[in-house]
Backbone as numpy.savetxt, mean C-alpha at the origin, in Angstrom:
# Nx Ny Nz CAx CAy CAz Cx Cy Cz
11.60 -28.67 -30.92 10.75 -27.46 -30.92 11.63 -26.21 -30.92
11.45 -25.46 -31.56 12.02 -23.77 -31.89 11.59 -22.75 -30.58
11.67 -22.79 -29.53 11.88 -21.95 -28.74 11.75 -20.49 -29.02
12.91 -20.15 -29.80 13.30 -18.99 -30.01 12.40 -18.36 -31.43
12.07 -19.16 -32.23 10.73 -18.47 -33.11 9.97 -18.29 -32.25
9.19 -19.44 -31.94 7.92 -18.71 -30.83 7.82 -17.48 -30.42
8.89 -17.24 -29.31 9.20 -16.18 -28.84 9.11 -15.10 -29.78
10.24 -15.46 -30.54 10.09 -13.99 -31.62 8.41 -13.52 -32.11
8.09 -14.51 -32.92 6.45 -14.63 -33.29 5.79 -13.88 -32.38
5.70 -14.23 -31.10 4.80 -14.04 -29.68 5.18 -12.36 -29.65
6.84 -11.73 -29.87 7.06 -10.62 -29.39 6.31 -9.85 -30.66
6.53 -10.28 -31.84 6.40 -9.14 -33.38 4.93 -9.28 -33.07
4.27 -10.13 -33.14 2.49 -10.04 -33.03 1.92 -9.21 -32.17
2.42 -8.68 -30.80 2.38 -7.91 -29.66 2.45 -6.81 -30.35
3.57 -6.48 -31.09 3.96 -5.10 -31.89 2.95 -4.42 -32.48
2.65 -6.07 -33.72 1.58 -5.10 -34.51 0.28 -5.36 -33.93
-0.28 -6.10 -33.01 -1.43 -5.61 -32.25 -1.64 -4.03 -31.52
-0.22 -3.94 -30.99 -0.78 -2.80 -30.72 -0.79 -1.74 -30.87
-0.39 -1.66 -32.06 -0.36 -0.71 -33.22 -1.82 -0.47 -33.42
-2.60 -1.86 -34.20 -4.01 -1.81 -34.75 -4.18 -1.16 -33.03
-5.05 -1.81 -32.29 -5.46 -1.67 -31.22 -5.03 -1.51 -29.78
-4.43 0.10 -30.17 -4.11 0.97 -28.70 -4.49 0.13 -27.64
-6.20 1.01 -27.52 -6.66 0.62 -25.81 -6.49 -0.67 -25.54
-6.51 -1.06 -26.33 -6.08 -2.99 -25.61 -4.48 -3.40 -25.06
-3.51 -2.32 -25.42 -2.05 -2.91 -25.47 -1.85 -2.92 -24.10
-2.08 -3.06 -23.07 -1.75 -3.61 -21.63 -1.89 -4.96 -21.91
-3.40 -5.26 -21.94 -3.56 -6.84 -22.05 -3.00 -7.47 -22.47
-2.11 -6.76 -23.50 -1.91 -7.81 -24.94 -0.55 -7.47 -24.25
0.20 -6.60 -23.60 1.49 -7.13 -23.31 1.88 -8.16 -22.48
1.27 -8.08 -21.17 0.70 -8.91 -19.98 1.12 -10.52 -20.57
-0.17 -10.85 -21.25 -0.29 -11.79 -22.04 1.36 -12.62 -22.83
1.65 -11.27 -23.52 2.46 -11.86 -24.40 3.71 -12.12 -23.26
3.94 -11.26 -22.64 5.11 -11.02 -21.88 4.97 -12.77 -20.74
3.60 -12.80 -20.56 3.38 -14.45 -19.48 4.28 -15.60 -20.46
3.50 -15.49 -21.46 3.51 -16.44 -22.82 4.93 -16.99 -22.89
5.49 -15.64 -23.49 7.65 -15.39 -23.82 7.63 -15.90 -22.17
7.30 -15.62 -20.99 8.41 -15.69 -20.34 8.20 -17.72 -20.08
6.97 -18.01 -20.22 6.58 -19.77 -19.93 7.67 -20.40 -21.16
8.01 -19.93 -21.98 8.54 -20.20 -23.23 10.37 -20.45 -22.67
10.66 -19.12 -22.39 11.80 -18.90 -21.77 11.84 -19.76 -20.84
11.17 -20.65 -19.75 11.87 -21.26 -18.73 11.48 -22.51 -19.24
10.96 -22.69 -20.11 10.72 -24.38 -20.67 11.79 -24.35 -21.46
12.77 -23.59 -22.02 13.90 -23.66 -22.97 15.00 -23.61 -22.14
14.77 -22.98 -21.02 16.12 -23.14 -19.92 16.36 -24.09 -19.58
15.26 -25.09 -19.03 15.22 -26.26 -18.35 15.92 -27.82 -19.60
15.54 -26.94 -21.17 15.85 -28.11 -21.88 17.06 -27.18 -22.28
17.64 -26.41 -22.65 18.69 -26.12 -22.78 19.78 -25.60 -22.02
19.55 -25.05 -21.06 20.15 -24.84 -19.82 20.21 -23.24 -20.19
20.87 -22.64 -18.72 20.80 -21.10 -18.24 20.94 -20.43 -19.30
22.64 -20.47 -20.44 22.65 -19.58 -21.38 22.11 -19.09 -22.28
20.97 -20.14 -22.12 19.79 -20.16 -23.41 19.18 -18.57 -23.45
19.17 -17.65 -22.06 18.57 -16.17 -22.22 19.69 -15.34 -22.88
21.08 -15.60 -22.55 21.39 -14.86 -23.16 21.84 -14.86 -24.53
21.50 -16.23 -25.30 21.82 -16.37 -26.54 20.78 -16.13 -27.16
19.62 -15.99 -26.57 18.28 -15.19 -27.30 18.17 -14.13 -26.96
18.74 -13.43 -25.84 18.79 -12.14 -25.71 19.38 -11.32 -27.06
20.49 -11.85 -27.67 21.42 -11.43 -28.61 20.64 -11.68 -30.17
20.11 -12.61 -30.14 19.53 -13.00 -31.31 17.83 -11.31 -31.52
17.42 -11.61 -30.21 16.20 -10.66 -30.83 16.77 -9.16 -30.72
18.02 -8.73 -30.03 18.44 -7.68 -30.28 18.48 -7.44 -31.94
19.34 -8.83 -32.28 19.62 -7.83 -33.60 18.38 -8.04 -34.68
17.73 -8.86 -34.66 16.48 -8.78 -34.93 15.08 -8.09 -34.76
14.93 -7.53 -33.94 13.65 -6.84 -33.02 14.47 -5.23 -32.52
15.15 -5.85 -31.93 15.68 -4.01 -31.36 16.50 -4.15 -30.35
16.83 -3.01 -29.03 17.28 -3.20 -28.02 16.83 -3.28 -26.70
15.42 -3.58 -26.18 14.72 -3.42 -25.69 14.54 -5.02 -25.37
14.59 -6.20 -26.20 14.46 -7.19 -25.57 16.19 -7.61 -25.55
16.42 -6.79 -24.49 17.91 -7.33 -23.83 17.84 -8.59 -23.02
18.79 -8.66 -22.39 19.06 -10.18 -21.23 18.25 -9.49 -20.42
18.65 -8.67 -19.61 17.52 -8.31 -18.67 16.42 -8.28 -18.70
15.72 -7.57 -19.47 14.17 -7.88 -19.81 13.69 -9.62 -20.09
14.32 -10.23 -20.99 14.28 -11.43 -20.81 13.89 -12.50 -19.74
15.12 -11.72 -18.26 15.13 -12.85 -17.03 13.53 -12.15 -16.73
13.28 -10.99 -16.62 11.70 -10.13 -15.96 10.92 -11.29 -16.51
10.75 -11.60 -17.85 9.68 -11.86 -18.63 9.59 -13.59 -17.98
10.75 -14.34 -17.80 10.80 -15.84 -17.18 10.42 -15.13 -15.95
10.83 -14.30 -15.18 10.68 -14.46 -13.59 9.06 -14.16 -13.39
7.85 -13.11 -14.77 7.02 -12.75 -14.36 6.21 -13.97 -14.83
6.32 -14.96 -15.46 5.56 -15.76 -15.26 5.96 -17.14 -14.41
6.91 -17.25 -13.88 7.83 -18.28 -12.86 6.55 -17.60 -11.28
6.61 -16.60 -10.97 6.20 -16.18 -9.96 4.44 -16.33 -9.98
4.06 -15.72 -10.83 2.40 -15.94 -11.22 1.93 -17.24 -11.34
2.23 -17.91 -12.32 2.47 -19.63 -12.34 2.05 -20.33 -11.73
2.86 -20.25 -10.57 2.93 -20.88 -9.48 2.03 -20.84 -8.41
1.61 -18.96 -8.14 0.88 -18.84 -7.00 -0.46 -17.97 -7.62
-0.80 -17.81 -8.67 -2.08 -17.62 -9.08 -2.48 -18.27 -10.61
-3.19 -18.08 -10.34 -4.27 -18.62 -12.05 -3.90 -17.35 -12.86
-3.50 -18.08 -14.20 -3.33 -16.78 -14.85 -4.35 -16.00 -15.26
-5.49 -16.83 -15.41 -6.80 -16.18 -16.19 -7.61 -15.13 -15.33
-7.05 -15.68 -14.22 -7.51 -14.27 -12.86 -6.62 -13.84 -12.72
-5.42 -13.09 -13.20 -4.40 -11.81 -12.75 -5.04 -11.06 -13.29
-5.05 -9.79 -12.94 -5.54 -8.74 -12.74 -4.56 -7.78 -14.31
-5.58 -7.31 -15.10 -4.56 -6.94 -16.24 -4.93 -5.10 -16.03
-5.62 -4.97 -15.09 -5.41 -3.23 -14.85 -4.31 -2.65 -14.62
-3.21 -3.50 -14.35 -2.52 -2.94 -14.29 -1.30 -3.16 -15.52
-0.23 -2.32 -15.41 0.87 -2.26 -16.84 1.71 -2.66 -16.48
2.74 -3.09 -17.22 4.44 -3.66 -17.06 4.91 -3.02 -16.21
5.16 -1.89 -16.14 5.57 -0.61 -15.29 5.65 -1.45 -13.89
3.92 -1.31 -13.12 3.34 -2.24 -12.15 4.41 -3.22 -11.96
4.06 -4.16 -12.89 4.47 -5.61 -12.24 6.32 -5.81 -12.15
6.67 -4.55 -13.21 8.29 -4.30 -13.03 8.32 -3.95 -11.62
7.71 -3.06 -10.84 7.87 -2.88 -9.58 7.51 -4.22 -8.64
6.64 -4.85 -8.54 6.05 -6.12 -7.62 7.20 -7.32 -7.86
7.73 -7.23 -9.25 8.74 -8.46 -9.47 10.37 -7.96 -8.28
10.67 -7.13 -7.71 11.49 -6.37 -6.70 11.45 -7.48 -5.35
10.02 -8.00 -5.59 9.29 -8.43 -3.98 9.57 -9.73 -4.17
9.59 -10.55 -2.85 10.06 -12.00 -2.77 8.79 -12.46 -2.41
7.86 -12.46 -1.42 6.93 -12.77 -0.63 5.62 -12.57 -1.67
5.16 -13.65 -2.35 4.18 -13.67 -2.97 2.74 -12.86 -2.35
2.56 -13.13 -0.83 1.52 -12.42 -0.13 1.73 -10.93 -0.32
2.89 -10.71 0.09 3.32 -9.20 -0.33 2.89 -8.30 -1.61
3.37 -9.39 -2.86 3.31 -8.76 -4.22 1.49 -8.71 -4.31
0.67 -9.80 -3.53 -0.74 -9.92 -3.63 -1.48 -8.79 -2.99
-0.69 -8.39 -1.88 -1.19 -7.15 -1.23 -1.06 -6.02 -1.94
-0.04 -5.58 -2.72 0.56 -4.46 -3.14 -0.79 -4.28 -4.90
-0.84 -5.56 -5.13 -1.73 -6.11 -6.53 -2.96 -5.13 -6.07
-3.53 -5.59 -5.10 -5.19 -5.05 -4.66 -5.24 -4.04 -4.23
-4.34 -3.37 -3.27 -3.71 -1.81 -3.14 -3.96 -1.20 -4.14
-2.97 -1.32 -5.19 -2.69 -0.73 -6.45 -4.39 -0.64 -7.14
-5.05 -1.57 -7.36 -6.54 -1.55 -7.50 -7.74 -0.97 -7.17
-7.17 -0.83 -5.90 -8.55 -0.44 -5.23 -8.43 1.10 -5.22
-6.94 1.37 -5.34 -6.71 2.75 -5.02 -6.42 3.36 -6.27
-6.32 2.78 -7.64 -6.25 2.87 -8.75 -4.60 3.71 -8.40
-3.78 3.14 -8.26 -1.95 3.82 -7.94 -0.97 3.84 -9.01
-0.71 4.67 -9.45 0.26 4.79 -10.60 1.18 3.82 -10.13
2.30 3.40 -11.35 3.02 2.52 -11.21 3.83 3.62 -10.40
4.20 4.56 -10.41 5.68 5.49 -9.56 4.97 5.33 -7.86
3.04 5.83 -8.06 2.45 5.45 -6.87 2.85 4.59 -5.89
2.82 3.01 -6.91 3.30 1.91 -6.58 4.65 1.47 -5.35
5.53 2.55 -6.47 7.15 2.10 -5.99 6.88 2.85 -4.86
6.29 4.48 -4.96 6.24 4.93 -3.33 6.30 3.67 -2.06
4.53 3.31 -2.15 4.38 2.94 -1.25 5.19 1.31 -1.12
5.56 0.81 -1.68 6.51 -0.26 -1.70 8.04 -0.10 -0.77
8.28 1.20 -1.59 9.90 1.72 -0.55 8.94 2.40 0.85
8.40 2.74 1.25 7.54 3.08 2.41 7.29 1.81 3.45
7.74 1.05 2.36 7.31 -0.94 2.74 6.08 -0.73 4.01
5.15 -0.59 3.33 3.33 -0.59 4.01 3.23 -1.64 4.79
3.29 -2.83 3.46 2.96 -4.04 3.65 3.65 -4.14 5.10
5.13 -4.30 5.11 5.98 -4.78 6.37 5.53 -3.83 7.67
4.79 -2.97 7.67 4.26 -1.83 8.62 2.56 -2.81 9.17
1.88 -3.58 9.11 0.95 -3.89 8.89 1.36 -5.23 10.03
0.46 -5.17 11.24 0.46 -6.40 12.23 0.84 -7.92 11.34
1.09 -9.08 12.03 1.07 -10.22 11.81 -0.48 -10.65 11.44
-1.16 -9.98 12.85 -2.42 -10.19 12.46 -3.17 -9.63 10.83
-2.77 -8.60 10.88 -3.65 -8.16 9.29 -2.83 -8.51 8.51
-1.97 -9.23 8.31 -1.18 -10.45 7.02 -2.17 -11.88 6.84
-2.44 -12.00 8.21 -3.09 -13.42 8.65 -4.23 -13.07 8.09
-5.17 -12.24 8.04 -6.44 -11.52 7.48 -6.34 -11.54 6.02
-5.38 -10.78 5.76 -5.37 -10.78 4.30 -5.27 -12.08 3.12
-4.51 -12.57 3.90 -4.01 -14.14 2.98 -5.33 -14.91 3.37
-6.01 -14.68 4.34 -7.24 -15.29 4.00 -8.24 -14.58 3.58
-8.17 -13.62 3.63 -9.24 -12.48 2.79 -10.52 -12.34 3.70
-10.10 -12.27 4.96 -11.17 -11.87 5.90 -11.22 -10.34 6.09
-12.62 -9.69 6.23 -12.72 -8.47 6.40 -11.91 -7.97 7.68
-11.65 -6.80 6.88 -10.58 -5.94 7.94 -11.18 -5.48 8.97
-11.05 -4.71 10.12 -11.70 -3.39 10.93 -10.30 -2.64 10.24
-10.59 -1.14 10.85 -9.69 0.09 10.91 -8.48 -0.40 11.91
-8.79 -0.95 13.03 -7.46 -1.32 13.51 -6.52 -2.10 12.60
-7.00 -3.02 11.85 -5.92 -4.04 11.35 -5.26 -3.02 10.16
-6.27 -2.32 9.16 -5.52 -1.19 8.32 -4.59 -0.24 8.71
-4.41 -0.20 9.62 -3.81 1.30 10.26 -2.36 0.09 10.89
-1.48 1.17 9.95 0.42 0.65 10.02 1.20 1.72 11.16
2.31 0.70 11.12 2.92 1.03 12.39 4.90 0.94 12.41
5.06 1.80 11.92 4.87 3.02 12.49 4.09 4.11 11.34
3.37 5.06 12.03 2.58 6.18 10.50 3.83 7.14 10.29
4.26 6.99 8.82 5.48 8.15 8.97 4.45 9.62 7.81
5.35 10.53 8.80 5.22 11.63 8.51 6.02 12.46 7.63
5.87 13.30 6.81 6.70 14.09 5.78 7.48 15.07 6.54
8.84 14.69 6.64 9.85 16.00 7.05 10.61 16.45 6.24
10.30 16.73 5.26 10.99 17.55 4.14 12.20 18.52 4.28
11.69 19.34 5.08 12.90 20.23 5.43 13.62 19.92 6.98
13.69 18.56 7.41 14.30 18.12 8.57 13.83 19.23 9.84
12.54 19.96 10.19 12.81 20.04 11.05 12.80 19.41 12.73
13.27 20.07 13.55 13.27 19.15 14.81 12.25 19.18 15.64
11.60 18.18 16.07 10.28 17.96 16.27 10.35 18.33 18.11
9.90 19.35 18.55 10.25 19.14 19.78 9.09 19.34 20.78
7.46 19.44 19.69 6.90 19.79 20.61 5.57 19.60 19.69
4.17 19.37 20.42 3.32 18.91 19.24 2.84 19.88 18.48
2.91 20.83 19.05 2.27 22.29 17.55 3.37 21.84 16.27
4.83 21.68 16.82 5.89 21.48 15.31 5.08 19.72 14.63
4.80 19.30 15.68 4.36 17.71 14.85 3.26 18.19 13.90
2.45 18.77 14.38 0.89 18.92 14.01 0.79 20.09 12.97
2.38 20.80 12.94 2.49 21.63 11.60 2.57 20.94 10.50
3.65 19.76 10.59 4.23 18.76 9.72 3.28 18.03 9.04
2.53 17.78 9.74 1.15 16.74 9.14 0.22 18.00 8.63
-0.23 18.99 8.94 -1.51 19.46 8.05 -0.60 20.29 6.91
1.03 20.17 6.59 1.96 20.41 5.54 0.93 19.94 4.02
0.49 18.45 4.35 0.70 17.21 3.50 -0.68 16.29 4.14
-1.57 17.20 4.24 -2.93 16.13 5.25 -3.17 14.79 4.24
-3.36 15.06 3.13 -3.12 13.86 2.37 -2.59 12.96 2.48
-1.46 13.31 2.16 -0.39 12.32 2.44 -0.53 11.21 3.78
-0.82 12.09 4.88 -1.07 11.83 6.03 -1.95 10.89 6.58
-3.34 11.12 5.66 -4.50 9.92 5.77 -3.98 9.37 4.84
-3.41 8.87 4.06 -2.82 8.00 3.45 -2.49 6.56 3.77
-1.33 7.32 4.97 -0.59 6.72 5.62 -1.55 5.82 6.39
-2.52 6.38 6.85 -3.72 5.85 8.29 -4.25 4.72 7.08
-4.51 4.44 6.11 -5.05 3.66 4.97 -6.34 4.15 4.32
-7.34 3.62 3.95 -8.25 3.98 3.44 -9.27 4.83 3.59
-10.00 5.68 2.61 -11.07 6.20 3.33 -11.34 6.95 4.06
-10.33 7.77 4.71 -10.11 8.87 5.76 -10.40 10.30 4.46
-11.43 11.12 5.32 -11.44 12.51 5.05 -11.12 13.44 6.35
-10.90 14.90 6.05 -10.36 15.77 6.89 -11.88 16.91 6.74
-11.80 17.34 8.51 -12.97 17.41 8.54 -12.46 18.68 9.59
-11.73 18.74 10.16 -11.03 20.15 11.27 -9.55 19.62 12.04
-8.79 20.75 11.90 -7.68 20.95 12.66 -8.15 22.03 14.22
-7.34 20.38 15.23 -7.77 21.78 16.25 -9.64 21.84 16.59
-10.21 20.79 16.08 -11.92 20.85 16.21 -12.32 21.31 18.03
-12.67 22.39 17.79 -13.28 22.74 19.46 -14.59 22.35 19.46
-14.29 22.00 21.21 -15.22 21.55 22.12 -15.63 22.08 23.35
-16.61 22.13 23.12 -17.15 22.87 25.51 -17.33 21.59 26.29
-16.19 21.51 27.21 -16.99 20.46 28.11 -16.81 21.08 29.49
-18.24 21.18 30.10 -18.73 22.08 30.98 -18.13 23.72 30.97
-17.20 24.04 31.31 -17.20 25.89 31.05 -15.83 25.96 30.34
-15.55 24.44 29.61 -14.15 24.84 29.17 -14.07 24.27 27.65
-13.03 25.06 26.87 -12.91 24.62 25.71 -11.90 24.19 25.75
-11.83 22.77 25.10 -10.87 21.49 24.53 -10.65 21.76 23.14
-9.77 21.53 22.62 -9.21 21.26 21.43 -8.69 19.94 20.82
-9.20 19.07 19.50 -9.28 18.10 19.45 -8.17 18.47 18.27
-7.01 16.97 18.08 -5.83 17.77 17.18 -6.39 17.84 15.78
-7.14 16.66 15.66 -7.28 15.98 14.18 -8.83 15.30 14.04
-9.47 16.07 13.48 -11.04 15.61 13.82 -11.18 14.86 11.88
-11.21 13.51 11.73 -11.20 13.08 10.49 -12.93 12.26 10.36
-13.25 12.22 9.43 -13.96 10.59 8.95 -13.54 9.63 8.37
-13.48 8.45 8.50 -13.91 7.50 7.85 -14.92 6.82 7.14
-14.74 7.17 5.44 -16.16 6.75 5.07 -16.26 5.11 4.65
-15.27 4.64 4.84 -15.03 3.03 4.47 -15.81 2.22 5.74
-15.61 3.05 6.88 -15.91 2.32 8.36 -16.96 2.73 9.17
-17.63 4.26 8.19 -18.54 4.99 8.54 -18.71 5.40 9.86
-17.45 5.90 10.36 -17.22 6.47 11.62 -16.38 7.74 12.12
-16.54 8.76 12.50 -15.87 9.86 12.75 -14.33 9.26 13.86
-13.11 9.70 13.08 -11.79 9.36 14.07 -11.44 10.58 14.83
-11.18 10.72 15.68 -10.43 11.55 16.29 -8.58 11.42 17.00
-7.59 12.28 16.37 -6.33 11.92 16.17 -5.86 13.20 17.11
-5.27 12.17 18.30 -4.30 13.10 18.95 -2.81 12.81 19.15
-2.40 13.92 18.80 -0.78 13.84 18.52 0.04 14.31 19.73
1.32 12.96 19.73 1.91 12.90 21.29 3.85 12.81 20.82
4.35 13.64 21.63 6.10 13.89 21.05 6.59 12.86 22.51
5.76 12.34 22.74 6.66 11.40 24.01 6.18 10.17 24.19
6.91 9.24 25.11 5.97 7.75 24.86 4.61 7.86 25.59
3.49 6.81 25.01 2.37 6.85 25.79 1.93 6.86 26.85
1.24 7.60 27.98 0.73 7.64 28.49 -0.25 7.47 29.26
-1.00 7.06 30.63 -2.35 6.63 30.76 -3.26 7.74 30.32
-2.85 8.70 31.13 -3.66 10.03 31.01 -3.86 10.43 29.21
-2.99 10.28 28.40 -3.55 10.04 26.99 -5.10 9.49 26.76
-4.69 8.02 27.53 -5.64 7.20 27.16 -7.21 8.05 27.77
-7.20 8.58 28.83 -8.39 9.20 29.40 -8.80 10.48 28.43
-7.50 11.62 28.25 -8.09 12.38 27.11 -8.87 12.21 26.42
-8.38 11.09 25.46 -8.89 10.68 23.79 -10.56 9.96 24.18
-10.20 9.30 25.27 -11.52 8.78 25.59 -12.89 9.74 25.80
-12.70 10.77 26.26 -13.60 12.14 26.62 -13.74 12.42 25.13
-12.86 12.90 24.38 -12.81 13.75 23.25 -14.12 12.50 22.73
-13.75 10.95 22.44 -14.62 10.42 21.65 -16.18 10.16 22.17
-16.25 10.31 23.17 -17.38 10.26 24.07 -18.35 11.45 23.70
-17.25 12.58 23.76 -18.34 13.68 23.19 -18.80 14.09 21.67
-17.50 13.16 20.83 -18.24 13.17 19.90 -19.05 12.29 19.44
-19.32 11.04 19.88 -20.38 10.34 19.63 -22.07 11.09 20.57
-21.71 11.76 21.40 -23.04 12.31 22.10 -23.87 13.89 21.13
-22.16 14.46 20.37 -22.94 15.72 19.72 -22.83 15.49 18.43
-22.07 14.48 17.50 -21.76 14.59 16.19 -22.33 13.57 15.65
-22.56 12.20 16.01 -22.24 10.89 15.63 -24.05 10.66 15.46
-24.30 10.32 14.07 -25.30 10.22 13.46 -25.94 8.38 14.20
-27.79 8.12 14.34 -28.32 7.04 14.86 -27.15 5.85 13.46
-27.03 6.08 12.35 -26.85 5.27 11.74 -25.12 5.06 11.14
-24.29 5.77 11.92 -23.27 6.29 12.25 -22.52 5.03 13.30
-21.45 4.14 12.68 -20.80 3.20 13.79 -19.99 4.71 15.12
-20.17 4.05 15.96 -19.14 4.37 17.13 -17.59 4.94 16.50
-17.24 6.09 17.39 -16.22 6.98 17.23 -14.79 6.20 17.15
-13.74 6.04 17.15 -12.04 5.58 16.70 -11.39 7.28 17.15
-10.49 6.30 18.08 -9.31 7.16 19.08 -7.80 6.62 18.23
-7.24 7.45 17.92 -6.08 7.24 17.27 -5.02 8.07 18.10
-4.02 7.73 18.98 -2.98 8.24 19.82 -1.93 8.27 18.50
-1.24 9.38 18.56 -0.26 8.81 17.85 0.87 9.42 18.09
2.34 8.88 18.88 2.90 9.04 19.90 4.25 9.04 19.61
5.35 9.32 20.39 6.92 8.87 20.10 7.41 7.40 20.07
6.77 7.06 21.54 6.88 5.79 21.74 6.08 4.91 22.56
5.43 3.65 21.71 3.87 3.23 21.97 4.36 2.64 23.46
3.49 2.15 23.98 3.68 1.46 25.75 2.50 0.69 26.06
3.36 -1.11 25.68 2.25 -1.83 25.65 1.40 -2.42 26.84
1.91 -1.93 28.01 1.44 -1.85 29.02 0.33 -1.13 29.55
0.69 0.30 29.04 -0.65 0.80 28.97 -2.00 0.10 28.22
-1.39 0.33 26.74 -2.83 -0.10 26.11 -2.90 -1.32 26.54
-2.45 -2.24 27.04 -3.07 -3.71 27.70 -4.19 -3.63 28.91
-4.02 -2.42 29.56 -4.71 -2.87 30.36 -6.33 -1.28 30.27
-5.70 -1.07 28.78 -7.07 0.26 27.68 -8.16 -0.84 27.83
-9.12 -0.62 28.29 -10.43 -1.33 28.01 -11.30 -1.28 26.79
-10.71 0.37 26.46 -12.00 0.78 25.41 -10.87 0.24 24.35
-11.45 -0.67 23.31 -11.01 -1.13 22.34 -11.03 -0.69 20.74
-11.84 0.97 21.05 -11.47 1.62 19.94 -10.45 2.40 19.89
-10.06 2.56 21.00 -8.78 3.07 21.39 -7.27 2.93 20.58
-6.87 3.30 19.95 -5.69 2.81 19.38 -4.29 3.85 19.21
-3.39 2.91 19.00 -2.33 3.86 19.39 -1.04 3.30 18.41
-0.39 4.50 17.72 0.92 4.27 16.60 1.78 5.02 17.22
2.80 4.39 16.37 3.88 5.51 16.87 4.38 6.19 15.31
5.00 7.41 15.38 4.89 8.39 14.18 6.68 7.94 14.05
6.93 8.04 12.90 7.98 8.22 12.32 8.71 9.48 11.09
9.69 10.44 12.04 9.37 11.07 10.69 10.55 10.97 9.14
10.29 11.18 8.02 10.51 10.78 7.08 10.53 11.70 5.70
């Protein structure tokens, strides 16, 4: 069997497909690129390793410079990896080479699966992609919400929400006090619910409150429309605290008594601190209670 026609065939037909038909040329690379690379490791195995780079050389001077050795090993490794741990007819073709050039970086198949549905749900440019990849999300994310995911059990907001949440310090400055933290974050509020995961809108900096003849100030008054619940985010430059834990608890108390709609889930306390203290929250009762530690970045 000719190996190396195939291939060629498989690459020139890609060409002029998507020439005729633009909007289709993701699919049709996807495809072709699975195809060449199943091709490529059934020719390795009968001809051994050098076999990429003696077809690397051959479709150079034939085809162009673009199917180098390198692209080559991508094209065996992107279907060596898929292959194996999904059906091809269910990969997901929304996304482009670009994409899966970034996910092929990753070792941990669960990983590249997480980063797959990310990228989806949040519709993420491939550069999107590499962000949050070098941000390494995934590795920020409990044991427990890995264990969730690989079985595809519904999340809560606790299991979404990574640890540590880093923050944008662009111009390095030194964080020494929470007005400088709480400058840093409404810099980049975006960015910021980002970080917290899905579904977060911004709703007041600083949201005041009367409780009995005094006004409170709440740091970060957000929603969640994924969890359909108002968060409230208070920002801490030292490790956690009990007395934290009592704050945040008031703040959410009153906003479930003046804000929080009959059809409205229960309020989410988000501490978010220098350094978490699992002692405290062990013995936090209220279990919407939650607590990160900030990193800045």
């Amino acid at each position: 069997m000719s190996y190396y026609n195939e291939i060629k065939d498989n690459l020139i037909n890609n060409e002029v497909y998507k020439r005729v038909k633009d909007y289709s040329k993701t699919r049709s690379d996807l495809n072709t690129y699975y195809a060449v690379g199943k091709l490529l490791s059934l020719a390795g195995k009968h001809y051994g390793e050098g076999i990429i780079k003696e077809y690397s050389e051959r479709l150079t001077n034939e085809l162009g410079k673009k199917y180098n050795e390198r692209t080559l090993r991508r094209f065996r490794q992107f279907y060596e990896v898929f292959s194996i741990n999904v059906k091809w007819s269910a990969m997901p073709t929304k996304l482009t080479w670009s994409h899966y050039i970034e996910l092929l970086s990753l070792k941990d198949i669960n990983e590249i699966n997480y980063y797959v549905e990310l990228s989806i749900e949040n519709n993420l440019s491939y550069r999107e992609l590499h962000d949050k990849i070098k941000e390494n999300q995934y590795n920020r994310l409990s044991l427990n919400t890995k264990k969730k995911i690989i079985e595809k059990s519904k999340l809560t907001l606790k299991d979404s929400l990574p640890n540590p949440i880093l923050v944008s310090n662009k111009s390095n400055i030194e964080v020494i006090n929470e007005k400088i933290l709480h400058q840093l974050i409404l810099e980049d509020i975006s960015l910021f619910m980002e970080q917290l995961g899905i579904g977060y809108s911004f709703i007041k900096s600083e949201y005041k409150i009367k409780i009995g003849d005094r006004y409170n100030y709440i740091d970060l008054l957000l929603y969640n429309i994924e969890y359909n619940c108002y968060v409230v985010v208070e920002l801490k430059v030292t490790e956690l605290k009990k007395e934290h834990i009592g704050q945040i608890g008031i703040y959410m108390n009153y906003i479930d008594s003046n804000l929080k709609q009959i059809n409205q889930d229960k309020t989410i306390g988000i501490i978010i601190c220098k350094k978490d203290n699992r002692f405290v929250m062990e013995y936090c009762s209220d279990s919407r209670i939650l607590s990160r530690e900030y990193k800045l970045v």
